[in-house]
SELUM-223753 format. One record per residue (C-alpha): residue in one letter; x, y, z. Coordinates in steps of 0.02 Angstrom, whole numbers, plus 50000, padded with zeros to 5 digits. Layout:
N
AXYZ;...
This chain:
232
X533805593155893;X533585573355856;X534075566755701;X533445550455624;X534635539655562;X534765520955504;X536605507855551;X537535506955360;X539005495455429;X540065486855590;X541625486555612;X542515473555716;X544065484655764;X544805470655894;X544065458156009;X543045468856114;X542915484256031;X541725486255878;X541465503355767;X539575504255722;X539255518255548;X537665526955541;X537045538855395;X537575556155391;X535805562755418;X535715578755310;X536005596355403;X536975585155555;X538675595255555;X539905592355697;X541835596855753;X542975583455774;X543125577255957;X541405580356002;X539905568056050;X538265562956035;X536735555356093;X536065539156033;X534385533956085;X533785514456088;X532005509356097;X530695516756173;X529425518256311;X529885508556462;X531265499656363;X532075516456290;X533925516356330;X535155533756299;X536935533956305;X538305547356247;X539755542256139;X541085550056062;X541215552455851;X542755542355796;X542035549855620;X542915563855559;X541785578655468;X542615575855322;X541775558555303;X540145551755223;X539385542755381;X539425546355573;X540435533455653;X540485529755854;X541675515755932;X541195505756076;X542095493456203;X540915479456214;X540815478256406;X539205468056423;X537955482356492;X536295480256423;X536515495156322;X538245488956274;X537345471456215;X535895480756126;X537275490956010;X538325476055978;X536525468855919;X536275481355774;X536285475255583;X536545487055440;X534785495955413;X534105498755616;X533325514255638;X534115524955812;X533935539455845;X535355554155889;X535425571255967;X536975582055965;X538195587555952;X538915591656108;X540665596056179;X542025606656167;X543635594956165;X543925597555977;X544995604855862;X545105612855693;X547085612355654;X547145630055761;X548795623855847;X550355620955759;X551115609955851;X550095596055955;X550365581656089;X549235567056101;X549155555556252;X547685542856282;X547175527356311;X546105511556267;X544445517656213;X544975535956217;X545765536156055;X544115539155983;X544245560055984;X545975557855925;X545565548655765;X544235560155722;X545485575055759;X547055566655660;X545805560755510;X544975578255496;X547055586155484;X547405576755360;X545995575855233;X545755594755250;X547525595355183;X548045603255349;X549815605155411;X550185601455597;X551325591255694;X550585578955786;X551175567155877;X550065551855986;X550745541456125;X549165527256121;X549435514656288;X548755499556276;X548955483856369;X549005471756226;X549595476156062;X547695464056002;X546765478456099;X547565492855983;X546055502355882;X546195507955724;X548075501255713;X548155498555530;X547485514955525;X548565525655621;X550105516455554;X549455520955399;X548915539155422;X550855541355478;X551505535955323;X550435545855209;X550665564855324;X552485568755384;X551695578355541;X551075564655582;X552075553055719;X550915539155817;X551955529755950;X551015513856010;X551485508656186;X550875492856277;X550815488756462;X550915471256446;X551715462856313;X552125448756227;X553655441056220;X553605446055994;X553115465256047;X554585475255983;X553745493556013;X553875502556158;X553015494956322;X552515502656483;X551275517056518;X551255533456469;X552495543356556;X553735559956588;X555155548756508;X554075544156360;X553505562856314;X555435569756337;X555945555956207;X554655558056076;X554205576056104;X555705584956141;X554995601256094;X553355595156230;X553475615456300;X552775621756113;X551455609156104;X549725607556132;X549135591556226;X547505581556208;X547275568956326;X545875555756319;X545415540256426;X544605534756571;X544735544756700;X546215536456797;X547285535556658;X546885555656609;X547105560656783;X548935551656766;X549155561656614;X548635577956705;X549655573756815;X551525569756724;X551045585356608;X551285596056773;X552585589656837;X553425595456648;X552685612456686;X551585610856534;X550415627656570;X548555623556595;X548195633556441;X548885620056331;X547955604756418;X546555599656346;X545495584856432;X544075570556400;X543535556156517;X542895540856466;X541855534756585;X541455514956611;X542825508156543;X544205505356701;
């Protein structure tokens, strides 16, 4: 079912990746980690892309968060003011999650944090008691999302544990560097076996993920998965 709805704010969240707010339209009800549809236009010059909610339920306004990569449909988002109309259908998807785990792993990537944010903002304003913990790669600590953010949402929930990790860094960077791997997990999860794992990204870097949770023997029924698609 498509739902009218109208842009009530942008967020620059670092130099190429912008969160764009939309009204809640009323009835739209969604789990977090799922996605939508946004429409653009129409007739000949009607564009339609899926994107991930970096919104959490519990929140006043729908929120999606976009890596500006210079697409036309990429350009055309960028190019919305508070008060343009789009339209959105949705939602879709079954990478979500409701607190039904006690004990969870996050591992993603760039862009991919998205679901995660939803997931980790839903937890804690629902009062909800898990432990999570997020390993969140990046190669620069300026292309972090949300930083301030998660930083913060650790210091207000004890369950709560985000390790940022960057690929290539500065000569200042005093966090943990490198990608995501079996090393990283045994250190910062050493209880990895009990948890379950939510892994986000593009593709590459969640088939990597896949990959080093195997070869820990994770069991397939506590992977969960989401590409992001355009964005290697």
């Amino acid at each position: 079912m498509p739902f009218e709805t109208c842009v009530v704010e942008t967020i620059q969240r670092t130099p190429d990746i912008k969160s764009i707010r939309f009204e809640k339209p009323q009835g739209f009800r969604y789990l977090a980690g799922q996605y939508i549809f946004i429409t653009l236009g129409d007739g000949p010059e009607k564009m339609e892309k899926h994107f991930t909610l970096s919104s959490s339920p519990t929140e006043g306004f729908l929120e999606i968060t976009k890596r500006l990569t210079g697409h036309p449909f990429s350009n055309a988002l960028a190019g919305l003011n508070s008060g343009d109309k789009v339209s959105i259908r949705g939602p879709y998807g079954d990478f979500t999650f409701q607190a039904e785990y006690d004990k969870v792993g996050m591992l993603s990537g760039g862009i991919g944090i998205t679901p995660l944010r939803s997931m980790i903002k839903y937890s804690i304003d629902k009062g909800l008691n898990p432990s999570i913990i997020l390993l969140y790669s990046n190669r620069l600590d300026s292309d972090i999302a949300f930083r301030d953010e998660l930083e913060g949402m650790q210091r207000e929930k004890n369950g709560i544990k985000v390790i940022e990790t960057i690929t290539r860094p500065e000569p200042e960077w005093k966090g943990v560097t490198g990608r995501i791997n079996a090393e990283m997990v045994k250190k910062f999860m050493p209880d990895y076996m009990e948890r379950t794992f939510y892994t986000s990204g593009p593709p590459k870097m969640v088939d990597a993920m896949l990959s080093l949770l195997r070869e820990l023997r994770v069991p397939e029924e506590q992977i969960k998965k989401e590409n992001f698609y355009g964005y290697d």
